[in-house]
C-alpha positions as CSV (number, residue, x, y, z in Angstrom):
1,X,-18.1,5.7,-9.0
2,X,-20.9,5.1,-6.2
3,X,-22.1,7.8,-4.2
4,X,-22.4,7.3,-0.7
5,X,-24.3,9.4,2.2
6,X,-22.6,10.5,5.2
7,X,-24.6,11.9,8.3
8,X,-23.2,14.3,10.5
9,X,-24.0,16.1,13.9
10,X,-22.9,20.0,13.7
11,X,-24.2,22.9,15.9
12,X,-26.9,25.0,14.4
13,X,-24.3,28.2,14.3
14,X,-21.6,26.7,12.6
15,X,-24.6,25.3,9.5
16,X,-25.9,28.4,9.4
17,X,-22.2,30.3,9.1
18,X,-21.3,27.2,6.5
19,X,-24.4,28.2,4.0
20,X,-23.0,32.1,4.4
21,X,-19.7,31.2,2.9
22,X,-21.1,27.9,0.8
23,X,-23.5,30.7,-1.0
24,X,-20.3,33.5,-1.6
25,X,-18.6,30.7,-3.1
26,X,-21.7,29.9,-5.3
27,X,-21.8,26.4,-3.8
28,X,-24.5,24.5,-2.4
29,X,-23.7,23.4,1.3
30,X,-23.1,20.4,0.4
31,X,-21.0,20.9,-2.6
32,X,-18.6,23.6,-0.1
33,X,-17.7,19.8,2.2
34,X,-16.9,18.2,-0.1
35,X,-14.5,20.6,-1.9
36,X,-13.0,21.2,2.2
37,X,-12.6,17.4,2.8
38,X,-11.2,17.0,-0.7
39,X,-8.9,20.1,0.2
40,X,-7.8,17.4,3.4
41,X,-7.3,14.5,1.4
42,X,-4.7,16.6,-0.9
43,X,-2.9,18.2,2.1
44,X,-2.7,14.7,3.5
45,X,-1.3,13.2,0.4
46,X,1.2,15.5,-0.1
47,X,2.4,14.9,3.5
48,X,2.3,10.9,3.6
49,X,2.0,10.1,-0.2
50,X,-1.0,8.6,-1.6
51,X,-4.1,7.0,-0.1
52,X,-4.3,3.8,-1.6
């Protein structure tokens, strides 16, 4: 599977308080995205069926 970069524009506040609960959960910042958009995908799917 490829891995692709995404850029994105967030406030400092909001980094900073995503590092506070990315660290409790042991999880680098950008490890704690991808576990919340993954988290999205599933909620989706269950909703509308699978993504194809």
């Amino acid at each position: 599977m490829a891995i692709k970069s995404l850029s994105i524009r967030i406030e400092e506040e909001l980094l900073n308080k995503l590092h506070v609960v990315a660290d409790y959960e042991g999880r680098s910042a950008n490890s704690q995205i991808l576990i919340l958009i993954q988290d999205c995908v599933e909620q989706y799917e269950r909703q509308h069926g699978k993504i194809k």
